[in-house]
PDB file as gemmi writes it, atoms N, CA and C in Angstrom:
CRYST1    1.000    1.000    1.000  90.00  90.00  90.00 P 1                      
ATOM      1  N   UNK A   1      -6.981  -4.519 -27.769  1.00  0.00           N  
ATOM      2  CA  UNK A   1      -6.247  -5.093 -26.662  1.00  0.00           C  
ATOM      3  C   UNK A   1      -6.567  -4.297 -25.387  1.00  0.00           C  
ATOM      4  N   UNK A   2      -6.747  -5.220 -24.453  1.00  0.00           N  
ATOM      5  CA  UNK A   2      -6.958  -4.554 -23.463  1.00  0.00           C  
ATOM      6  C   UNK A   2      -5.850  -3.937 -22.691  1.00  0.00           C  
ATOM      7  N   UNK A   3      -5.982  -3.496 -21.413  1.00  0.00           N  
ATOM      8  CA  UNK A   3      -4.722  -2.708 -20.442  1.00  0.00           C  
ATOM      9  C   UNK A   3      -4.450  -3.595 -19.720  1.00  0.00           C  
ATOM     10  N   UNK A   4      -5.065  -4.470 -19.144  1.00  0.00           N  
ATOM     11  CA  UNK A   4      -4.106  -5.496 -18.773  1.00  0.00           C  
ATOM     12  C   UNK A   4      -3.329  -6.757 -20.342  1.00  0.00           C  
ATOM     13  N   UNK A   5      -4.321  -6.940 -20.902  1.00  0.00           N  
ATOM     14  CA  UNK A   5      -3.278  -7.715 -21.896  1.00  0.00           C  
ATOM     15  C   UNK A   5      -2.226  -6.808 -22.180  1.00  0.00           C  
ATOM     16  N   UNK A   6      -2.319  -5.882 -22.401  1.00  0.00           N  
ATOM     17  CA  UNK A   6      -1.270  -4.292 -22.857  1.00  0.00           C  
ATOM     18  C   UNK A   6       0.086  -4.739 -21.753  1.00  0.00           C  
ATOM     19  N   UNK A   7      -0.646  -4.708 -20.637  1.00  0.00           N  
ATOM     20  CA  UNK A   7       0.601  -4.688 -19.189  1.00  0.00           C  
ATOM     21  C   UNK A   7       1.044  -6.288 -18.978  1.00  0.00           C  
ATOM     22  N   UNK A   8       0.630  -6.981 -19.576  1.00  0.00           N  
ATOM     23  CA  UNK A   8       0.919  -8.507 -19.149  1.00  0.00           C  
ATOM     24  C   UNK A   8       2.148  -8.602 -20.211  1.00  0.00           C  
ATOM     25  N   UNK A   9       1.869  -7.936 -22.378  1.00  0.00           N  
ATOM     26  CA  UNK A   9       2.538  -8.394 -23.126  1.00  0.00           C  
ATOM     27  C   UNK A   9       3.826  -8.002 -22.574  1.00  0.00           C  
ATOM     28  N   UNK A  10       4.176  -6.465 -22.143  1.00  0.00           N  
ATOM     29  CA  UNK A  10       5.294  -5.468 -21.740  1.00  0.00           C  
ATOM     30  C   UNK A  10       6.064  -5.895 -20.881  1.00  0.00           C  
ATOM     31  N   UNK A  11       5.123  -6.709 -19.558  1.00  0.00           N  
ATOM     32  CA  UNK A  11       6.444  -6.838 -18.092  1.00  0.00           C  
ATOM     33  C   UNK A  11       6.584  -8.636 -18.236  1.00  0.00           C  
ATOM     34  N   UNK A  12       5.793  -9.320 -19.051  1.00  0.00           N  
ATOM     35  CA  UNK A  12       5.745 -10.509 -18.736  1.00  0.00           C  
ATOM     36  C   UNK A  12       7.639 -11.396 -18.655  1.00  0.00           C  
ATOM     37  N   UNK A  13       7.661 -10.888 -20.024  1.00  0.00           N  
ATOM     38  CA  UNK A  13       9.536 -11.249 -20.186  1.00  0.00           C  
ATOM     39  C   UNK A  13      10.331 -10.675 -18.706  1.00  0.00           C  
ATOM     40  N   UNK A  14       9.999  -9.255 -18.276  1.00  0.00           N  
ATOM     41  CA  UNK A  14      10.844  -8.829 -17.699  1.00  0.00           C  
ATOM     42  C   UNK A  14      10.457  -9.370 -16.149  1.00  0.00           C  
ATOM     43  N   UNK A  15       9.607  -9.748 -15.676  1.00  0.00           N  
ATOM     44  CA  UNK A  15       9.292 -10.051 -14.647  1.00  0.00           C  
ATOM     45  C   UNK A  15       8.362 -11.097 -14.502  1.00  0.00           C  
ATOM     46  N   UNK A  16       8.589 -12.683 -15.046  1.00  0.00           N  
ATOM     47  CA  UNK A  16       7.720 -13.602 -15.175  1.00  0.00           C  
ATOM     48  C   UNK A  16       6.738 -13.941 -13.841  1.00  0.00           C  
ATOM     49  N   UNK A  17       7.925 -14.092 -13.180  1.00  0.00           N  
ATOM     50  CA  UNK A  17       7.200 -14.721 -11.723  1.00  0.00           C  
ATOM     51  C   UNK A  17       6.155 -13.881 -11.205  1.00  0.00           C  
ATOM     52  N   UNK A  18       6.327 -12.403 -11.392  1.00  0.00           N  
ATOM     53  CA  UNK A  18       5.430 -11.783 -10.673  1.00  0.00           C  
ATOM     54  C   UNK A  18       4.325 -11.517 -11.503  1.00  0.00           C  
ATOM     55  N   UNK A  19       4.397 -11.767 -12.624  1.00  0.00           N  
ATOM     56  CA  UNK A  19       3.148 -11.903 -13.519  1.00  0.00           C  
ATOM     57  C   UNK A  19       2.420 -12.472 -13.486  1.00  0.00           C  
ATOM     58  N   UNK A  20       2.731 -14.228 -13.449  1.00  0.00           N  
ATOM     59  CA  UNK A  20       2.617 -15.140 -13.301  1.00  0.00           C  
ATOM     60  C   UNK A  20       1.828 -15.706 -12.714  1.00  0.00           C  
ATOM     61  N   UNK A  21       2.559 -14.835 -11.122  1.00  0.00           N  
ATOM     62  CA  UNK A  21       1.309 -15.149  -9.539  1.00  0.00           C  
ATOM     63  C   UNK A  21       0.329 -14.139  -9.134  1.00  0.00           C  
ATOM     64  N   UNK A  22       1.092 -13.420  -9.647  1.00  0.00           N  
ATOM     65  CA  UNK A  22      -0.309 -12.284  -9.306  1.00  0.00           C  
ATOM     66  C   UNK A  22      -1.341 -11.597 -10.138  1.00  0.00           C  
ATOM     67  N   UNK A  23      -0.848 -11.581 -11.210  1.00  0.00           N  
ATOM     68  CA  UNK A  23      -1.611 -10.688 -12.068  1.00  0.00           C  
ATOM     69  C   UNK A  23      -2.630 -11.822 -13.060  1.00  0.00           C  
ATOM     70  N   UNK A  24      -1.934 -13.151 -13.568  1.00  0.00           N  
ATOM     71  CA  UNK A  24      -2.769 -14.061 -13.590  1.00  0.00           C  
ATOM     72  C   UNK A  24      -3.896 -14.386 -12.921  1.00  0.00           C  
ATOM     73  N   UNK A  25      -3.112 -15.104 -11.966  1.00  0.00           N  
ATOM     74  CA  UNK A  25      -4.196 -15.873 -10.326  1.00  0.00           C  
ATOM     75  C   UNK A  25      -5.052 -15.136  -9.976  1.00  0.00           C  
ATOM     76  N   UNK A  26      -4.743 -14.094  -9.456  1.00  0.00           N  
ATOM     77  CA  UNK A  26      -5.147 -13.564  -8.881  1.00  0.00           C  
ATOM     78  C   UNK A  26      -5.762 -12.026  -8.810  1.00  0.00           C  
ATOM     79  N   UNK A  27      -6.236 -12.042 -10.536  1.00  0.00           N  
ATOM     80  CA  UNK A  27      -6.559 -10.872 -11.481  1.00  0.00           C  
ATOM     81  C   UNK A  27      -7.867 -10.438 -10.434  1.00  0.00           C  
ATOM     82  N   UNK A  28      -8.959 -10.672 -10.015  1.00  0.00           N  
ATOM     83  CA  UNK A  28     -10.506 -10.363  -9.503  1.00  0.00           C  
ATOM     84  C   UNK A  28     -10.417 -10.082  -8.343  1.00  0.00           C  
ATOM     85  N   UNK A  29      -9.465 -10.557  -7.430  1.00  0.00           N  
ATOM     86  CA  UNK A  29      -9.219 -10.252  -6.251  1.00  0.00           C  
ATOM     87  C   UNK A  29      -8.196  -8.868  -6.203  1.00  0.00           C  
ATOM     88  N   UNK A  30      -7.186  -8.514  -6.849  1.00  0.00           N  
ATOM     89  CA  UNK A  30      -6.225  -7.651  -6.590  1.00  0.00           C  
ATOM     90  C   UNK A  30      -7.038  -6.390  -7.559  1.00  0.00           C  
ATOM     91  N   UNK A  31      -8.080  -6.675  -8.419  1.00  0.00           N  
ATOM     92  CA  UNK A  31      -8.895  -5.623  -9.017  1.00  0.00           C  
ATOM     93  C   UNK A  31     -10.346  -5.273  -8.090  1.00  0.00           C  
ATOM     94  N   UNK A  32     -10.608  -6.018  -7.305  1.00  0.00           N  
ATOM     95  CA  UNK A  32     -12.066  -5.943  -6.911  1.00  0.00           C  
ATOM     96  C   UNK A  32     -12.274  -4.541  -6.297  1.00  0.00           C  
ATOM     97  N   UNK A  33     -11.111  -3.413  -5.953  1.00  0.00           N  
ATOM     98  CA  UNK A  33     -11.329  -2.053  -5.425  1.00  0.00           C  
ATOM     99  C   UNK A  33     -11.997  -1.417  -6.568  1.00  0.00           C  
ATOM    100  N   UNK A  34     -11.969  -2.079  -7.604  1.00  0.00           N  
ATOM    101  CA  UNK A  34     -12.899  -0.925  -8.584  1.00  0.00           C  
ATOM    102  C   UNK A  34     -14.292  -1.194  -8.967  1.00  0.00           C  
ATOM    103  N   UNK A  35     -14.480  -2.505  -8.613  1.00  0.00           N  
ATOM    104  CA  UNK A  35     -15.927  -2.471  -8.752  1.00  0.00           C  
ATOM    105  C   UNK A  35     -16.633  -1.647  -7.630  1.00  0.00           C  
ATOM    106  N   UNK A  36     -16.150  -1.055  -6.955  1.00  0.00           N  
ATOM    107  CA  UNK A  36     -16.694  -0.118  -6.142  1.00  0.00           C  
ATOM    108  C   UNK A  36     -16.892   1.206  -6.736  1.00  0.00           C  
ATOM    109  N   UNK A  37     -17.861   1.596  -6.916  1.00  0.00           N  
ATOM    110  CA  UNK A  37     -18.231   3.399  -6.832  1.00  0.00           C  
ATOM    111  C   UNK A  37     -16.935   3.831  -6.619  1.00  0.00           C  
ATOM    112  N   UNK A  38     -16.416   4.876  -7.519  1.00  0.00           N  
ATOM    113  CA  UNK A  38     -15.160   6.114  -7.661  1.00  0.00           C  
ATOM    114  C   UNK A  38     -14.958   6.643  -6.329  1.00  0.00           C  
ATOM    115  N   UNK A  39     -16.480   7.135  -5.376  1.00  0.00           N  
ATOM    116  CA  UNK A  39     -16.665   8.220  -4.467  1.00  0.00           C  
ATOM    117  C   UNK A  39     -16.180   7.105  -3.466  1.00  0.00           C  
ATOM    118  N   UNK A  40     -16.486   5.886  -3.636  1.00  0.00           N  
ATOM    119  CA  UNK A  40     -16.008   5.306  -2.409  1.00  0.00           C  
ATOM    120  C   UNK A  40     -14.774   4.558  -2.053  1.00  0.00           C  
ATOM    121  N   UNK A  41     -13.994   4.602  -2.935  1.00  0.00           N  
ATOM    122  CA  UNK A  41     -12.726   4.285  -2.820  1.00  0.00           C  
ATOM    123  C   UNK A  41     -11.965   4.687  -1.586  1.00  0.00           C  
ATOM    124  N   UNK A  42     -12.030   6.004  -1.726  1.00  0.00           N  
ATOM    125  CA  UNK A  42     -11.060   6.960  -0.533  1.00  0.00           C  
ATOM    126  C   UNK A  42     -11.454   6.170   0.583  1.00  0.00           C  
ATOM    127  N   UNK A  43     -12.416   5.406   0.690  1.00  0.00           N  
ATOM    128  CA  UNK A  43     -12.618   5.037   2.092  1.00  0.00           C  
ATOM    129  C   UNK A  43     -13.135   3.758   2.418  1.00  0.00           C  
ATOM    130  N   UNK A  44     -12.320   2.904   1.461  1.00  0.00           N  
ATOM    131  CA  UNK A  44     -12.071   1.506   1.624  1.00  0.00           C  
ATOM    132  C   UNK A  44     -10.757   1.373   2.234  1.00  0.00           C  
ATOM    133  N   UNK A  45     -10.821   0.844   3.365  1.00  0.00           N  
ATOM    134  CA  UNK A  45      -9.188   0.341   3.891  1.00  0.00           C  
ATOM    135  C   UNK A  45      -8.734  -1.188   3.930  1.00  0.00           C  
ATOM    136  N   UNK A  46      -7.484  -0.969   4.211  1.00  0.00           N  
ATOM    137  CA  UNK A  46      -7.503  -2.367   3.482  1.00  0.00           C  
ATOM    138  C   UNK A  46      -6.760  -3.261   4.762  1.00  0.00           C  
ATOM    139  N   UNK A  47      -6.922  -4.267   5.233  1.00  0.00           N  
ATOM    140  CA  UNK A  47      -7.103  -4.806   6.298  1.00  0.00           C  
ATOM    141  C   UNK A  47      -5.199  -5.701   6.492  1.00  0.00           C  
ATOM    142  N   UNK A  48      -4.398  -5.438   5.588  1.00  0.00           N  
ATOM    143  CA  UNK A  48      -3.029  -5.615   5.952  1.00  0.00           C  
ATOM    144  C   UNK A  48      -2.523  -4.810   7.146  1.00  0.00           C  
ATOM    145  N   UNK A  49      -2.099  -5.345   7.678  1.00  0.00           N  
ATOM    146  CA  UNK A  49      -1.163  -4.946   9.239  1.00  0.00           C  
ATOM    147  C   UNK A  49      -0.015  -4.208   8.993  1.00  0.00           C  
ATOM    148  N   UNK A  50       0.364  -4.845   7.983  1.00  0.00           N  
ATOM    149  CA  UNK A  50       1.844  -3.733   7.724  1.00  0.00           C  
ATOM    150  C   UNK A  50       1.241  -2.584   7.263  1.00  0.00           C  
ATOM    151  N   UNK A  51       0.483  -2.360   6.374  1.00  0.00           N  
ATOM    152  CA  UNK A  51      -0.120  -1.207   5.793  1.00  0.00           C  
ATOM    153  C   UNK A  51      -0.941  -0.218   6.490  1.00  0.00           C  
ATOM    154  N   UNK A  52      -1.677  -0.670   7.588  1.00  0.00           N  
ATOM    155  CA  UNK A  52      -2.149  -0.248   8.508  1.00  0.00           C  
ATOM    156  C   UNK A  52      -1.085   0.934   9.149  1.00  0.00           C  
ATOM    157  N   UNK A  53       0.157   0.039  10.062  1.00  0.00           N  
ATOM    158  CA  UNK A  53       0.914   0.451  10.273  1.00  0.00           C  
ATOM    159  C   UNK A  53       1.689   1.676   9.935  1.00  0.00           C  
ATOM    160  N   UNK A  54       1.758   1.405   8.523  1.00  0.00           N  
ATOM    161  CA  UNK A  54       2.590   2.671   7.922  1.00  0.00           C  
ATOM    162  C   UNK A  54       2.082   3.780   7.924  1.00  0.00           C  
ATOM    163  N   UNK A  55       0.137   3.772   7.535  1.00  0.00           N  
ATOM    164  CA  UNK A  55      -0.521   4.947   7.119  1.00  0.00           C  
ATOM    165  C   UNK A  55      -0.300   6.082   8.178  1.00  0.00           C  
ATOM    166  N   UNK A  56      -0.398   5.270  10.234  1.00  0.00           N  
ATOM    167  CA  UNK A  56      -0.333   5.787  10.844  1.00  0.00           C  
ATOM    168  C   UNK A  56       0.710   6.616  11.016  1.00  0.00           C  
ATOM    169  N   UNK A  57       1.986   6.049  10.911  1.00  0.00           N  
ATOM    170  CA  UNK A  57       3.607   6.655  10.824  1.00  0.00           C  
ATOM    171  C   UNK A  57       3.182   7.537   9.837  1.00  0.00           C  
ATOM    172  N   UNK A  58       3.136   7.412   8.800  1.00  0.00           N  
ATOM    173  CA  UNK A  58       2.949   8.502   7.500  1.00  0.00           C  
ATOM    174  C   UNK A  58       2.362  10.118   7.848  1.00  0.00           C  
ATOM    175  N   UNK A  59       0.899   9.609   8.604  1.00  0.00           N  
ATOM    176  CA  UNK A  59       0.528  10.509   8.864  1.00  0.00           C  
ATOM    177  C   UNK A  59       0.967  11.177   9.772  1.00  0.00           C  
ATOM    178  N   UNK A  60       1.203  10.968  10.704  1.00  0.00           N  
ATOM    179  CA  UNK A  60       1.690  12.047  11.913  1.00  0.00           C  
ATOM    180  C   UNK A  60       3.605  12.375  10.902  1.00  0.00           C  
ATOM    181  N   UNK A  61       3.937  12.014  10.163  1.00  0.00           N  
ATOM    182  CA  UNK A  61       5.408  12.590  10.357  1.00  0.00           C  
ATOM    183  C   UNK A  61       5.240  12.936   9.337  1.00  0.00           C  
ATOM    184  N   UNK A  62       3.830  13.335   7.917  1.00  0.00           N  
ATOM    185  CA  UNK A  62       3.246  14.437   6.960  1.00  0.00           C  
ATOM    186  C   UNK A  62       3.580  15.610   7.801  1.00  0.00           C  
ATOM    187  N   UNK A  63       2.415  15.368   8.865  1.00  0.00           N  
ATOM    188  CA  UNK A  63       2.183  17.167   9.312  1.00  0.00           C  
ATOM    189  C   UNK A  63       3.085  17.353  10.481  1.00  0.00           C  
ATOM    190  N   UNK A  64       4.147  16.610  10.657  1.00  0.00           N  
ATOM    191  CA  UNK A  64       5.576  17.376  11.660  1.00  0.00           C  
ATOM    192  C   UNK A  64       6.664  17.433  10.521  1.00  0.00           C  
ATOM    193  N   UNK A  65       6.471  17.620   9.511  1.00  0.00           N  
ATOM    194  CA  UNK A  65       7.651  17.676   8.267  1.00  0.00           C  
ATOM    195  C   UNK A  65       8.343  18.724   8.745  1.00  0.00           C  
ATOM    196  N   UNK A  66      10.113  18.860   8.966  1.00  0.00           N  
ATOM    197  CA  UNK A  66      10.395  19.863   9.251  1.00  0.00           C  
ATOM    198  C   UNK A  66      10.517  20.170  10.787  1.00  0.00           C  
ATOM    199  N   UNK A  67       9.736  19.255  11.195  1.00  0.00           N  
ATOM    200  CA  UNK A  67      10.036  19.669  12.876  1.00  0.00           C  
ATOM    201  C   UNK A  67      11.391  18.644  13.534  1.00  0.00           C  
ATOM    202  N   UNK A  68      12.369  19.272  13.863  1.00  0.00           N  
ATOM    203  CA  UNK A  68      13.332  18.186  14.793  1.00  0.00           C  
ATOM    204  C   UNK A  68      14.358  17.476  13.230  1.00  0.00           C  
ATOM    205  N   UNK A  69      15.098  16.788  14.382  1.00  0.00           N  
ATOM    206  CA  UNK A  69      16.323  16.366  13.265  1.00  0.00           C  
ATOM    207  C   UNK A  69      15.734  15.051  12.421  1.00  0.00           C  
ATOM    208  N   UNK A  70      16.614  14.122  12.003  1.00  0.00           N  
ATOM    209  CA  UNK A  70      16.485  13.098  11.346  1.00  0.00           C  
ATOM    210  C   UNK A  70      16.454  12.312  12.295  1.00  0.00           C  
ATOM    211  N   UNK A  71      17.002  12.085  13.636  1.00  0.00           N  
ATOM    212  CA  UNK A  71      17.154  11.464  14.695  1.00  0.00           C  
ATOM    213  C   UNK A  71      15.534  11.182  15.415  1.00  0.00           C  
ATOM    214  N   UNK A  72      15.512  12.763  15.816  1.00  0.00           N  
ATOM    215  CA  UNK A  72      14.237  12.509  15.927  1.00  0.00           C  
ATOM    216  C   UNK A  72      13.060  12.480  15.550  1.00  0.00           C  
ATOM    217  N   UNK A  73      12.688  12.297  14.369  1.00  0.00           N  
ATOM    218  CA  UNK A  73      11.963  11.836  13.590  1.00  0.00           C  
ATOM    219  C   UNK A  73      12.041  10.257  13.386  1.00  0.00           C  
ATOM    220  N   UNK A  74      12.871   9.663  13.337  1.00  0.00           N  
ATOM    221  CA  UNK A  74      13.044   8.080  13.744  1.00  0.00           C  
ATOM    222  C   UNK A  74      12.414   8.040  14.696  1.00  0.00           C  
ATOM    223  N   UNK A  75      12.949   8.753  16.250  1.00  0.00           N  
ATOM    224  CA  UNK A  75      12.104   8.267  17.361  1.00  0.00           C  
ATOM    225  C   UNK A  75      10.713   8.604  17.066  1.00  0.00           C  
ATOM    226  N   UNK A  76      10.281   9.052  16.375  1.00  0.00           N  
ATOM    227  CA  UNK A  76       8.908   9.649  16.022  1.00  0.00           C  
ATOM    228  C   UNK A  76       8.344   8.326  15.748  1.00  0.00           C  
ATOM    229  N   UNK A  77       8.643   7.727  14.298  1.00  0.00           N  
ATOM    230  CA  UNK A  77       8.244   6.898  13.848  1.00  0.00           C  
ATOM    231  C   UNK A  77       8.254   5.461  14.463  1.00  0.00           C  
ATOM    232  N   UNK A  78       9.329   5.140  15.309  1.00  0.00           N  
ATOM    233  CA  UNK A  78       9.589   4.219  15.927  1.00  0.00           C  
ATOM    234  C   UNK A  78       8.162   4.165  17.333  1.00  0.00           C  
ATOM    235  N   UNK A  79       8.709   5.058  17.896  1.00  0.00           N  
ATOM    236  CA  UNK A  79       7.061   5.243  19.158  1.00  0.00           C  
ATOM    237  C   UNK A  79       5.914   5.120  18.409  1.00  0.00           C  
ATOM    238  N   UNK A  80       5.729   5.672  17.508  1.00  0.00           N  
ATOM    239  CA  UNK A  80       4.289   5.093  16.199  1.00  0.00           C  
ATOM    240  C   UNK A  80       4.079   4.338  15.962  1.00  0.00           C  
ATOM    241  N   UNK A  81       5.172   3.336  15.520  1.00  0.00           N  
ATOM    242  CA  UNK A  81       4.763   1.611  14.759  1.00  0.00           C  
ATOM    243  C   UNK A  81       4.489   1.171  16.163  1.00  0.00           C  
ATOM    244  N   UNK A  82       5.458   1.013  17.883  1.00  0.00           N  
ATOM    245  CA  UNK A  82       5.135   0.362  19.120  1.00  0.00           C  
ATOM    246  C   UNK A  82       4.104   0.510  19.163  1.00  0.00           C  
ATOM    247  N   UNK A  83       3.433   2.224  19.008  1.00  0.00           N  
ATOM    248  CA  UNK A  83       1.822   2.088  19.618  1.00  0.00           C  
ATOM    249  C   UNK A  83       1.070   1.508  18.912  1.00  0.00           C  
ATOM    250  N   UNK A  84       1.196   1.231  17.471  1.00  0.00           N  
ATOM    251  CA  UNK A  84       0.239   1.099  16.788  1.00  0.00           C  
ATOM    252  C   UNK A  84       0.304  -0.948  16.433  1.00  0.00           C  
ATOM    253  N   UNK A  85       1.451  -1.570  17.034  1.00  0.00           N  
ATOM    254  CA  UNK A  85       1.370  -2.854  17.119  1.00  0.00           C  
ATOM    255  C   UNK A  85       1.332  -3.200  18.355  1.00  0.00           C  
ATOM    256  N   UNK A  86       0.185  -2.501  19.018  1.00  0.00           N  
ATOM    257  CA  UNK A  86      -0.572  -3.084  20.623  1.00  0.00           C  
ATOM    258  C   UNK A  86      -1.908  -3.315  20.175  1.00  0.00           C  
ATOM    259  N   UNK A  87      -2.591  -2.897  19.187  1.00  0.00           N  
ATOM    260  CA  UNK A  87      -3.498  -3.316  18.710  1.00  0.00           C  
ATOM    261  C   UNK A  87      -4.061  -4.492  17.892  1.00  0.00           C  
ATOM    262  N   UNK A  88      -2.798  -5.249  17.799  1.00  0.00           N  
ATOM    263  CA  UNK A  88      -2.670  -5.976  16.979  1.00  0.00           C  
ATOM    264  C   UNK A  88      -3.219  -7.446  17.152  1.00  0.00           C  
TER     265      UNK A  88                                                      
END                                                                             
């Protein structure tokens, strides 16, 4: 048995719908990052807007961890997503 038949028998009961539509349908497309070379993964990006979005927030408020309150760290993140949905 394979790892996806493995993962289809396990969540199928517990989560039909999302089995259903995605992991069915749409098995070659939501796998196609691995037919790529191992080395080149790290530097496939992936062209969602929301995701885009986040990496940028992520990153800058990784390396200010610790700096400023909870407050401002919102404003952190908040001025991040504005700048980063002018590009859009």
């Amino acid at each position: 048995m394979t790892a996806r038949q493995c993962f289809l028998t396990f969540f199928a009961d517990k989560y039909p719908r999302a089995v259903g539509c995605c992991l069915n349908d749409s098995f070659d497309e939501l796998f196609a990052f691995y037919d790529f070379p191992a080395a080149h993964w790290r530097h496939i990006r992936t062209t969602n807007p929301i995701e885009s979005t986040f990496a940028t927030v992520r990153k800058r408020t990784y390396s200010t961890r610790g700096q400023g309150s909870e407050t401002t760290t919102l404003a952190l993140a908040f001025k991040l997503a504005m700048g980063a949905s002018t590009g859009w």
